[in-house]
N, C-alpha and C positions, 0 to 999 in steps of 0.2 A: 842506307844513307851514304852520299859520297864523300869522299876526303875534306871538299872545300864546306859542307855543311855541318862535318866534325869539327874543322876550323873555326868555324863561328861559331862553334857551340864553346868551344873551348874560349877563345879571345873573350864573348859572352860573360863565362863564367870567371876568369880572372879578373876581369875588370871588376864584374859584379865582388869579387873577393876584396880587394883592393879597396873598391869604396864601401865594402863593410867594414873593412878595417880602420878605413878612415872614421868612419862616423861611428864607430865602439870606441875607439881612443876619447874623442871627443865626448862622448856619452861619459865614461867612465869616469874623462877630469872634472865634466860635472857631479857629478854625484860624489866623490872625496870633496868639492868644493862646499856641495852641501850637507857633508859628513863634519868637515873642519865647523861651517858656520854655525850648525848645530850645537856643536861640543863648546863653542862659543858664547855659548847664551843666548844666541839669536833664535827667534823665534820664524816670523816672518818670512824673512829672506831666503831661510832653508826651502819651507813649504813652494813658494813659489818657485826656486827652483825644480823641486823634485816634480813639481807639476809642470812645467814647460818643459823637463827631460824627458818626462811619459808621454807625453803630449808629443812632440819632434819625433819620437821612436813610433808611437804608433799611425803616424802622418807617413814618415819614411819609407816604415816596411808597408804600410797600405799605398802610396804608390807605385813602389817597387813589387808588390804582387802583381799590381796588373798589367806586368811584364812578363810574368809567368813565373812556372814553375824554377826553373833551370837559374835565373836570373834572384831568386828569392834565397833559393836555397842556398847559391855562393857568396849571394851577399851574407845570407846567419852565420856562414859558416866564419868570414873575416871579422864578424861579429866579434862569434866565439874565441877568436882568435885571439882579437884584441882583449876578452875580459880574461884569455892567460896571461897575457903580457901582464893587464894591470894586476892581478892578480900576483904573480913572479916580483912586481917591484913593489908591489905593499905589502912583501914578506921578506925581502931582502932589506927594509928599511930597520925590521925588526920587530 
């Protein structure tokens, strides 16, 4: 493999890392939001959330497979990234 095809594998996979991270954030303030609406008494509105959240992730990563491997794997990995963060700030609250 040459230099410039390492380079795009790389640009590739940052990016793809980035917009996993992006859309874990996202993900994650959904789900505290339908954690709070729950704890709320809310019936309803949780459900449908946590269903348009599974729903968006598994649309997301199934387009984003059919980019490939390389592009899959550094999007989970921004993922994973993001559920440390949220993870780090819903234990630092207490």
């Amino acid at each position: 493999m040459t230099s410039s095809g390492l380079s795009s594998w790389a640009a590739l996979g940052s990016g793809g890392a980035i917009l996993g991270l992006l859309f874990g954030i996202l993900y994650f303030a959904a789900l505290r939001r339908s954690v709070v609406l729950y704890s709320a008494t809310y019936r309803l509105a949780p459900s449908a959330l946590t269903l348009a959240r599974l729903a968006g992730a598994i649309v997301f990563f199934g387009l984003i497979a059919r980019l490939g491997p390389v592009p899959l794997l550094s999007v989970f990995i921004g993922f994973l990234l993001a559920r440390t963060f949220s993870l780090r700030a819903v234990r630092s609250l207490g």
